[in-house]
Structure formats: structure tokens, C-alpha cells
C-alpha positions, 0 to 999 in steps of 0.5 A, a space after each residue: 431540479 438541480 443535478 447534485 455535484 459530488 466532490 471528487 474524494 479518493 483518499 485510503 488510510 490503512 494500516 496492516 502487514 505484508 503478507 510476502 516479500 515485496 515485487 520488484 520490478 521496472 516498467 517498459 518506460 524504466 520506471 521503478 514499480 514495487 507491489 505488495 500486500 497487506 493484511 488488515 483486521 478489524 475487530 467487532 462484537 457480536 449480537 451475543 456478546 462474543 468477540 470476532 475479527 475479520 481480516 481482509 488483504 489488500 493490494 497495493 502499488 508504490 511508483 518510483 522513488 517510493 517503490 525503490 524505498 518500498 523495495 529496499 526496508 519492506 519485507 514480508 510481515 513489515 507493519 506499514 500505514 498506506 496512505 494513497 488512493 483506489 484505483 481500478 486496474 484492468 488487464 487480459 489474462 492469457 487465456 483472453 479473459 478480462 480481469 480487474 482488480 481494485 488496489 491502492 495507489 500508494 502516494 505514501 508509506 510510513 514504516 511502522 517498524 524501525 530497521 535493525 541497525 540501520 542509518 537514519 535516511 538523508 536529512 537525519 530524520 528517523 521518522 520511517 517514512 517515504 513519499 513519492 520522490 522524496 525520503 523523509 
């Protein structure tokens, strides 16, 4: 019997709000990193007919250029759509304990708001969205 070969898929879409401010900050290399959250919903029917909605919150993590774009137009309640890949990150609390978290690992943001007052990024487009390296 043949073994099966799974494909090699790690992609996310999700759209939501940020729950706070943004976290800005620089790695010990330099490299820029800005983290957020974002609440999600998704609404359903119950057995009964009625219906309910679930939200859920999801952290996510933006590296260099899109993590100073990131930092700079996003604010606590900015409606964005992610588009990136899961990643499991793992650390040692203080206390010696491990921990682990599942996030996404941002490759692109589209800004889902325009921004009051402000000029179109480089290039002209006002397409409100930001890829790693780059500002569309």
C-alpha cells in the first residue's frame, strides 16, 4: 500500500476588527514586528430557527515593511482582511512554564477603511492595501 502524500496548504483569509491598538516593536536583529488582534463573527441558525452568532479573536503577526504600515494606519477597531499562513509560535513563561499559541503569520493586510484625510501611499493607488515589502 502506497503511502498518501498530502499537499503542503497553509493559507488563511480572514476578515474582522482590531480589538486594540497595535504592538509595535523591533526584534533583537532590527527587524520591525507589529502584532494585533482581530475579532471575528460568524453567524448561524439554530435547530429552532433562531438566530446566533459566535465571535472568536485571533492573533495575528506582520514582519517588516508591513509591520510599519501595519503600525502606522491601524487602530483599535480597523476593519482589515488578512490574508497570511498559521503558525504555531512557542516560548517559556517566567514562571519556566511552555506555552504556545496559534496565529497568523500576516503576508498581506487590505485596509478595509480609508483614512480621514490622508494621501494616497506611493505609486498613486488607493487601494488600501500593504504587502510585505511593498505598499500597494
Amino acid at each position: 500500500m502506497t503511502e498518501l502524500k498530502l499537499p503542503e496548504v497553509n493559507r488563511v483569509l480572514l476578515s474582522g476588527r482590531l480589538t486594540r491598538d497595535p504592538d509595535r516593536r523591533y526584534a533583537p536583529d532590527g527587524t520591525h514586528i507589529t502584532s494585533f488582534t482581530i475579532a471575528f463573527n460568524r453567524h448561524y441558525r439554530l435547530r429552532e430557527g433562531r438566530y446566533a452568532e459566535h465571535t472568536g479573536y485571533v492573533a495575528v503577526m506582520t514582519y517588516q515593511r508591513l509591520a510599519e504600515v501595519c503600525g502606522q494606519r491601524l487602530h483599535k477597531g480597523s476593519a482589515v482582511l488578512v490574508e497570511g499562513r498559521l503558525q504555531m509560535r512557542e516560548w517559556v513563561a517566567p514562571q519556566g512554564e511552555k506555552r504556545q499559541r496559534l496565529e497568523i503569520r500576516g503576508e498581506s493586510v487590505h485596509f478595509l477603511e480609508k483614512m480621514a484625510g490622508a494621501a494616497p501611499p506611493e505609486g498613486g493607488t488607493t487601494s488600501g492595501e500593504a504587502e510585505e515589502g511593498n505598499l500597494l
